[in-house]
C-alpha positions as CSV (number, residue, x, y, z in Angstrom):
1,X,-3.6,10.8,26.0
2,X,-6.2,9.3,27.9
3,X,-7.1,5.4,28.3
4,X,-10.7,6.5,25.9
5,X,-7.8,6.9,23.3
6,X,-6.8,3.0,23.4
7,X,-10.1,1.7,23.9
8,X,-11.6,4.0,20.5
9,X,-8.3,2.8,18.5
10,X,-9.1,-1.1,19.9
11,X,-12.7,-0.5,18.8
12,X,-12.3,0.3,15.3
13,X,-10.5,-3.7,15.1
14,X,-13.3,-4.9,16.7
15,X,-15.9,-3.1,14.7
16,X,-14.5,-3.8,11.2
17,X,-14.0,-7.3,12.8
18,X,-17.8,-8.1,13.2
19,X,-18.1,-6.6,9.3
20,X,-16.2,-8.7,8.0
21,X,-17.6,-11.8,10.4
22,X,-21.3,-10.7,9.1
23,X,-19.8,-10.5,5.3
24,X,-18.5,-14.1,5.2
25,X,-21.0,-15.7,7.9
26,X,-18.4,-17.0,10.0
27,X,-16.0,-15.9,12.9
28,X,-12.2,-14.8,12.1
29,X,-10.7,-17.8,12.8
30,X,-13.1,-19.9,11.0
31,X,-12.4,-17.7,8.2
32,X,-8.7,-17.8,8.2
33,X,-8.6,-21.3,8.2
34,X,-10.7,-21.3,5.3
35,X,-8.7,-18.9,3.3
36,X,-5.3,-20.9,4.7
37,X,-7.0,-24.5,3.0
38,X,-7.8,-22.8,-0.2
39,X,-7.0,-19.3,-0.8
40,X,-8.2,-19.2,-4.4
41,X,-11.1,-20.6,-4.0
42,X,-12.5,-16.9,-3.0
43,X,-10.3,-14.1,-3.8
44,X,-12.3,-11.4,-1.6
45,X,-11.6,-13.6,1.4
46,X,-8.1,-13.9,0.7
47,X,-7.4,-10.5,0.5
48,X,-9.6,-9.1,3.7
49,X,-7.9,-11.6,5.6
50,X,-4.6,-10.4,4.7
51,X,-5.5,-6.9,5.7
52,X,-7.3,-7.9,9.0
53,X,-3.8,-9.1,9.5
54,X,-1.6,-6.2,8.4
55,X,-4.4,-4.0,10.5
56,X,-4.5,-6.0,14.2
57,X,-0.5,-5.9,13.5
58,X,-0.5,-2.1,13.3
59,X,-3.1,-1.5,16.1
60,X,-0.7,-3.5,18.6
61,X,2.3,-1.6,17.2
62,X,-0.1,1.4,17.8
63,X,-0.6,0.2,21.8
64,X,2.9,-0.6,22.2
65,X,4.3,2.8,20.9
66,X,1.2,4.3,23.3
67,X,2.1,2.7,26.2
68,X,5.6,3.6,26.1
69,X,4.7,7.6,25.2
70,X,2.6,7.2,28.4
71,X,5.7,5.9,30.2
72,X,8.1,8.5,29.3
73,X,5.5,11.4,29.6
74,X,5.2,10.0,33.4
75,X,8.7,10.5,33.7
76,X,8.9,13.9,32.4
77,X,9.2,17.0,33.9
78,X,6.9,20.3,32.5
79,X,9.2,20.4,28.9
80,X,9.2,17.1,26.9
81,X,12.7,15.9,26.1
82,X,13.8,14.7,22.2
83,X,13.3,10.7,23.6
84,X,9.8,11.7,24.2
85,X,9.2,13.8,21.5
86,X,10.1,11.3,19.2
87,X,8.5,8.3,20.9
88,X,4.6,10.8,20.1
89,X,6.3,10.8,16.2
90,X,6.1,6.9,16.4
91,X,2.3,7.4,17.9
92,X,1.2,9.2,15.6
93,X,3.2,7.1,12.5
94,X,1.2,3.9,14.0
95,X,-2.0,5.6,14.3
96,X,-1.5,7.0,10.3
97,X,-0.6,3.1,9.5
98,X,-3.6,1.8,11.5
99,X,-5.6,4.1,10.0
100,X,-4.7,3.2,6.4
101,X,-5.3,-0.5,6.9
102,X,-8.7,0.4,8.0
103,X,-9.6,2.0,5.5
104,X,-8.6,-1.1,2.9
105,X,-10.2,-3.2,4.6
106,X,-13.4,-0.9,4.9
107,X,-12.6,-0.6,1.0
108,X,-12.4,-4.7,0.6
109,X,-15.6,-5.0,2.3
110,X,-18.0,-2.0,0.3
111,X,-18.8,-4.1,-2.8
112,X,-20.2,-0.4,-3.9
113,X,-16.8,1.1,-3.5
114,X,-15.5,3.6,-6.1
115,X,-12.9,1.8,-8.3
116,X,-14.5,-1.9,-7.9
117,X,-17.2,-1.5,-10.8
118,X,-15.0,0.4,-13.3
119,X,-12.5,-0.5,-16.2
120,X,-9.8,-0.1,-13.2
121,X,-11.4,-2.4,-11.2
122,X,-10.9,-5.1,-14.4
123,X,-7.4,-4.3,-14.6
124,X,-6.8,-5.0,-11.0
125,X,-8.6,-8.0,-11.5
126,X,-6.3,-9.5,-14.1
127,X,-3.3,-8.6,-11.7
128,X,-4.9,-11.4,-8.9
129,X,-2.4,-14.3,-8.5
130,X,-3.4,-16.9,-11.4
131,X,-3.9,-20.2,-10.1
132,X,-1.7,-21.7,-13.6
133,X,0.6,-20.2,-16.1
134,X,-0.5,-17.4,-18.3
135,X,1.0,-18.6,-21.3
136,X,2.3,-22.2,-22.2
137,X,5.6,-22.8,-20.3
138,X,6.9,-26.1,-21.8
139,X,8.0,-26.9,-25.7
140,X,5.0,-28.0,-27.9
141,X,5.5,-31.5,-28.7
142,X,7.3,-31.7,-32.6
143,X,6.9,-34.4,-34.8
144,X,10.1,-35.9,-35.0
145,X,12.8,-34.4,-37.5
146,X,10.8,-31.0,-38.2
147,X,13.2,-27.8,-37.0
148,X,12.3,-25.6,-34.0
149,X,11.7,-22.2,-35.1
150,X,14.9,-20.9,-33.1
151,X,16.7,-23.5,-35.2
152,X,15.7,-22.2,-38.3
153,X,16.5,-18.5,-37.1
154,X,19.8,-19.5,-36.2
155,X,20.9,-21.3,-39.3
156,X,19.0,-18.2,-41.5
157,X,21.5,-16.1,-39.4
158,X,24.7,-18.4,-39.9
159,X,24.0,-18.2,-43.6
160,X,24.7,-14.8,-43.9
């Protein structure tokens, strides 16, 4: 592994970092604070935010598990040991997870992306975090003396 390796993994946070900056017209933590004050108030935000998260999370993970490879491979003599072998296995698990949370967020930010302009894309809509309660949560309000219909079910049920 060479240092070019770290530097191409750092710059693909950085890049999809100024995307999403040039998308929402301010800086990260401009928009983070925005989406922390209201995140309803713009669902796209909310949810490239979260990724940008889950993705700067993975590429430190990713540097971390590097570093330590680079360590052990120091450390080695000409055959690799099991240690070492499984410290490249957690490289290359961090670089598959850094990976896949680029590519959401690349997905999140491509208003043209397949799936956000078809009837899945207004299923997955409906499935957002609703700012109230789909259905009425609390008893209608009853004139007094008239029965509830689970009342009336339960007597009907008695009465047999």
């Amino acid at each position: 592994m060479s240092d070019g390796m770290s530097e191409d993994s750092a710059d693909v946070v950085r890049v999809l970092t100024e995307r999403i900056e040039a998308r929402f017209d301010m800086g990260m933590d401009q928009l983070k604070a925005a989406v922390a004050a209201a995140p309803t108030a713009n669902p796209d935000a909310t949810d490239v935010v979260k990724w940008h998260g889950l993705l700067v999370e993975a590429q430190s993970v990713l540097e971390r598990a590097e570093d330590e490879l680079l360590a052990a491979l120091h450390t080695q003599p000409s055959e690799v040991d099991d240690p070492t072998m499984g410290l490249a296995h957690r490289v290359n698990a961090a670089v598959t997870a850094r990976d896949g949370r680029a590519m959401v967020v690349r997905w999140l930010l491509d208003p043209n992306a397949p799936g956000k302009k078809d009837l899945a894309a207004e299923r997955l809509a409906r499935l957002r975090p609703r700012t109230g309660p789909a259905v009425q949560t609390s008893a209608p309000n009853r004139p007094a003396g008239s029965t509830a219909p689970a009342t009336a079910w339960r007597s009907a049920r008695a009465a047999r």
